[in-house]
N, C-alpha and C positions, 0 to 999 in steps of 0.2 A: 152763797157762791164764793167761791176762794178765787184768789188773783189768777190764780193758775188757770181754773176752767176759765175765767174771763177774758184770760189772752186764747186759752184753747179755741174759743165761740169764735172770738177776733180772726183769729188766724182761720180758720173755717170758714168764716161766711165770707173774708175777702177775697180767701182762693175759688172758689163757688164763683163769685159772683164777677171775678176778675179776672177768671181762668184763659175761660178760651182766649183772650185777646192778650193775655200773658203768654199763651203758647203762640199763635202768631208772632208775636214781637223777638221769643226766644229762637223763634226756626228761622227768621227772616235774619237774626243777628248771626247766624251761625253764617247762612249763605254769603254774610258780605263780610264774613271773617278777612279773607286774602283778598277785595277785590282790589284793593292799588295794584298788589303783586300782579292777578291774575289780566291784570289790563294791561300795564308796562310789559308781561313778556307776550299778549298777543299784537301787541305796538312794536314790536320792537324790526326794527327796518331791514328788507331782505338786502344789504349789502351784499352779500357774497361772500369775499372774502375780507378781512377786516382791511382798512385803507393804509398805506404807507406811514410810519409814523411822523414823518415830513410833509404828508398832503396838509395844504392849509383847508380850512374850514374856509367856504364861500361868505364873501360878506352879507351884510343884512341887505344891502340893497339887491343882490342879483338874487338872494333866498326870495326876500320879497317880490321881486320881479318875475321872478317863476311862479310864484303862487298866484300871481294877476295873469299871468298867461291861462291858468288855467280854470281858475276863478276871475273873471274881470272887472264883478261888482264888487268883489271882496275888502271888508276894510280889517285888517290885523288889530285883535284888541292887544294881544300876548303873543309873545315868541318862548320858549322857553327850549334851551340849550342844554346837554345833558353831557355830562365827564366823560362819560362809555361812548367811545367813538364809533362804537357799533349801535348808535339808538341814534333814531331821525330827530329833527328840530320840528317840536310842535308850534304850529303856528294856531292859533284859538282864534275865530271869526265871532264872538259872541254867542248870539241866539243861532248866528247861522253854522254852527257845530266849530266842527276844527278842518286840519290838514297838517298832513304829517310830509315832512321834504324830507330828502336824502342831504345832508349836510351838506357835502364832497360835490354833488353832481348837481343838484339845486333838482332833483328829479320831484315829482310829486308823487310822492307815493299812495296817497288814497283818504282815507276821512278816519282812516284808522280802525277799530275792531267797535265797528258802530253797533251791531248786534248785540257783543257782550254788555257793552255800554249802554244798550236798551235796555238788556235784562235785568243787570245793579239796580237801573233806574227805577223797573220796577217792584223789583224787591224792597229797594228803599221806599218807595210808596206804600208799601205794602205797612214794612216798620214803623214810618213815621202816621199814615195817616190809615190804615188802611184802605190804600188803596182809592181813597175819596176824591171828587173831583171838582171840581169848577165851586160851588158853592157852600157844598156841603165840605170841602176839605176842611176848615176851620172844624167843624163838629167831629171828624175821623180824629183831627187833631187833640182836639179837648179829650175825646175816651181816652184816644194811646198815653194824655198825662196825668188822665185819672186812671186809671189802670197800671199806669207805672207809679205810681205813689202806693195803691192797695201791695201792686209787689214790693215798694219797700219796706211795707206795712207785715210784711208778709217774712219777709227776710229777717227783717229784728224781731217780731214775734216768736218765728220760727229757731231763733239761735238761743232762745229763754227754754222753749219748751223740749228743746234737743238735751238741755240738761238732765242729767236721770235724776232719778227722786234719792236714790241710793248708789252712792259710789263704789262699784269693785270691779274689778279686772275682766269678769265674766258680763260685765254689764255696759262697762266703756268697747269690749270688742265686739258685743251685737250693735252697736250704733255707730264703730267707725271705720269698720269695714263690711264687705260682701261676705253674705255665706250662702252657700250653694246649699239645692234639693228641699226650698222650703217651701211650701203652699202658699198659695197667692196671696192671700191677707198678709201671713209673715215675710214673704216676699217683700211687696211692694211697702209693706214699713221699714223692713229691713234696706231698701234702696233710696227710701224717703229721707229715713235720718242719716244715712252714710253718704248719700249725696250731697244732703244740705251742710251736711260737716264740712266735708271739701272743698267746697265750692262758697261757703259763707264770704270770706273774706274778697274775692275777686267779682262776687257776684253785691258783695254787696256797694264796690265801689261803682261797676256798669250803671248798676240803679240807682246808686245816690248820682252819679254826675249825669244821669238823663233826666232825672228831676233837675238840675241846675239848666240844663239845656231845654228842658220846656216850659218852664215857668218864669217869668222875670222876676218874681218877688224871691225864688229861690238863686237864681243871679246877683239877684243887690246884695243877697243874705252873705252871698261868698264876700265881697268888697265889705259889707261891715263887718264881717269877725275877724279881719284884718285889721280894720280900725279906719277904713276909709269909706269914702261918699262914693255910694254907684254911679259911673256914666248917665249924664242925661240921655232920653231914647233917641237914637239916631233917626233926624227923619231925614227922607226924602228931598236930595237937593234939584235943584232946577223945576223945569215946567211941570204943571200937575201930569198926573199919568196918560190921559188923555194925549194932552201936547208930546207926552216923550214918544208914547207909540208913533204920533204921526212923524214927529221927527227922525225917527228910527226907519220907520217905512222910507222916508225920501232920502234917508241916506242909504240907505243898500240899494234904494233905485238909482243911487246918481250914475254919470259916467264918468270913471275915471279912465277912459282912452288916452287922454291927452296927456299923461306923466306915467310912466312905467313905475316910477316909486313915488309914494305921496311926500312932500316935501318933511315934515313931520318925523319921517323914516330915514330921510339921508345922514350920514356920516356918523353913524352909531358905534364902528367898530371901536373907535380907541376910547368909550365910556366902557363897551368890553368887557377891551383888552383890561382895565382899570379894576374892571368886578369882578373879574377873575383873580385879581390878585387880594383883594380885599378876603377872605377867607381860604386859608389853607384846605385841601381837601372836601371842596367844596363836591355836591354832587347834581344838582341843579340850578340853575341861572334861570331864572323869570325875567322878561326884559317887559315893562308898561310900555304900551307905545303912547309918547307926549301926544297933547291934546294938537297942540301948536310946535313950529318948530323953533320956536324960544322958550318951551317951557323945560323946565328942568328934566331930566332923566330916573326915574325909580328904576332900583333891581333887586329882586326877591333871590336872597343865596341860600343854599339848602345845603347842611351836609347831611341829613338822614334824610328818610324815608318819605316825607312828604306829611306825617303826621305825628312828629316830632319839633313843636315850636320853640325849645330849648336849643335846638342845630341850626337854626334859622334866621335871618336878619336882614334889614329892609335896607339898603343904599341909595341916597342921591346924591345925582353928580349936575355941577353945572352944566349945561347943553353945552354953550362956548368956549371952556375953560380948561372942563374934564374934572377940575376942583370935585373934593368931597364937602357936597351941603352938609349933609347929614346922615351917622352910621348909625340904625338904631336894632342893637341886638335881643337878643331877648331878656338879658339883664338889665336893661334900659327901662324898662316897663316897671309899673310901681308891683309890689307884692301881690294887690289883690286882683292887678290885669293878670298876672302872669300865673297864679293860682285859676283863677278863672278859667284860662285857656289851657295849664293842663289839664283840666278837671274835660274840658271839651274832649280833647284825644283818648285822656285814660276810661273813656265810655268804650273806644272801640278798642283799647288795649294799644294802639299806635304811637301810645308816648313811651313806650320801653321797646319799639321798633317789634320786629317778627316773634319775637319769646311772648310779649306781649299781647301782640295777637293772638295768638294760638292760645293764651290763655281766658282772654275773654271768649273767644271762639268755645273753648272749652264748658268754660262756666255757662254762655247761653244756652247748650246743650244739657249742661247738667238744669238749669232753668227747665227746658221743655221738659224734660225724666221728672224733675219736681212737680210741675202741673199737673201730669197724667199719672203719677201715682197718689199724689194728693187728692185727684176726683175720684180715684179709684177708688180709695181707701171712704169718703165721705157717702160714694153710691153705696159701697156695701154696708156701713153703717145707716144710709136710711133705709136701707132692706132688711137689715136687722131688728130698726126699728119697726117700720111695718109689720113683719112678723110677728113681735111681740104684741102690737097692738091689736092686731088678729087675734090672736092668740087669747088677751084677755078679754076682746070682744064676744068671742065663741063662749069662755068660762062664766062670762057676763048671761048670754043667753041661755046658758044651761042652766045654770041655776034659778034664773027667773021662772 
């Protein structure tokens, strides 16, 4: 057997055997191509008319106060502030979803586009685990990272045997473009090799950086070729999980009647005013809300897209002082964090913003067109081979 047939069997028996949960994982990645965009514009707050460019933005305390009016057990994990003064301030209550306020009027405008936000969710169930639940998610987990290794198994296979055996003009244009009016076999080869053409290089980086994201030995792998030592595994701070639940219960039961704003939340505005000024063209403002009302102040700045960690960077401020603790952007970060975390985004394309998505968007499509002509192609080659075996079975009989 030559090298060739031996990647051919390779490549064969992992799309076979890896297929369908390859086409899941491709159609589910297509669905959540635009989902930041397509959430942000069904969030986006019915102001009316856009506000005065003089109206001030209500402070944190009266935003927060509003949101206890109409939430009363509610404890603000996140507020998050946006440039477009036509988008509301999201306020994130943890587990207990969110709430989106009208800046200007401190109105509450609703829990936001909870439906779409179901949907993502379970589309993303779908990609990550399929779909698996309580127990058995770990196991949904383990196929989708065995199944995405066979596809990247599949993908460098696949870009060896795309090579023709003979080089000419007539033989590079049946494999890197479409041709019309061919019959099905020729068909679907002809869509198999000019897809995978296309699509090699974008597809192949989706599935190298979802092997980094479901494997931790593939994670360390990213910190060692850099030349540095992986992160120890983050564990779990505070009481075991048991204890957090309960603790978590009695605090959404507590009552906070007695303070309109929790003390924690008061006099936030000139930290700000201060993180606003800290990045030019800023396009998001994340506000932590401190544990205590002496702990320091965190603020997450965004000028992209929300999945661009290169635009992004963390700020503390003293609580008392308004002082910068600490500005840490994304050049602060050693090589192998900062490789690590694009390799996160460039899975869904959101580290080169909208061009980027649309490209991985693209490639997981071209993904799913790969699956379903590659089984296509493998069913009629074992019906060919059947046949033939018939065929010398009957010749077999006759002459005995």
């Amino acid at each position: 057997m030559t090298i060739r047939s031996l990647i051919f069997w390779l490549h064969l028996t992992a799309g076979v055997v890896a297929g369908a949960v390859i086409l899941v994982m491709s159609v589910t990645g297509v669905l959540l191509t635009y989902e930041k965009q397509m959430v942000a514009w069904a969030e986006r707050s019915p102001l009316g008319a856009p506000p005065d460019p003089g109206t001030p933005r209500l402070s944190i305390d009266a935003l927060v106060a509003k949101v206890r009016e109409a939430r009363p057990a509610a404890m603000p994990v996140t507020l998050t502030f946006r440039a477009d003064r036509d988008e509301p301030v999201t306020v994130s209550l943890g587990r207990d979803g969110q709430v989106l306020v009208n800046a200007y009027s401190g109105a509450v405008i609703g829990d936001g586009a909870v439906g779409l936000r179901a949907f993502f969710r379970s589309v993303t169930d779908w990609h990550r685990w399929l779909a698996a639940t309580g127990e058995y998610r770990a196991t949904g987990r383990a196929v989708t990272g065995a199944c995405n290794i066979a596809f990247l198994v599949l993908v460098v296979s696949g870009s060896y045997l795309w090579l023709p055996k003979v080089w000419s003009r007539l033989q590079l244009r049946n494999i890197t473009w479409f041709r019309r009016g061919l019959p099905g076999k020729a068909r679907d080869f002809n869509w198999h090799n000019t897809i995978g053409f296309l699509s090699f290089a974008p597809l192949f980086v989706v599935v190298l950086s979802a092997t980094v994201i479901s494997y931790p030995w593939a994670s360390n792998l990213v910190y060692r070729i850099v030349g540095e030592n992986p992160p120890a595994p983050q564990r779990p701070a505070g009481p075991p999980a048991e204890g957090r639940a309960a603790a978590g219960r009695e605090a959404r039961g507590r009552d906070f009647s007695r303070a309109t704003t929790p003390a924690n939340l008061r006099d936030l505005d000139a930290q700000l005013a201060r993180a606003e000024q800290q990045l030019a063209g800023w396009r998001a403002i994340t506000l932590r809300v401190p544990t205590t009302d002496a702990a320091p102040v965190v603020f997450t700045i965004d000028q992209g897209t929300g999945g661009q960690p290169h635009k992004r960077g963390t700020l503390t401020l003293d609580r008392a002082t308004g002082s910068v603790v600490k500005w840490e952007p994304f050049s602060s970060n050693s090589p192998g964090r900062r490789l690590r975390t694009i390799l996160r985004f460039a899975h869904t394309g959101e580290v080169l913003g909208l061009p980027g998505q649309t490209i991985a968007g693209v490639a997981s499509a071209g993904g799913a067109v790969l699956v379903y002509t590659g089984l296509a192609l493998s069913l009629r080659r074992f019906l060919s081979w059947r046949r033939r075996r018939a065929g010398i079975d009957v010749r077999q009989s006759s002459a005995a």
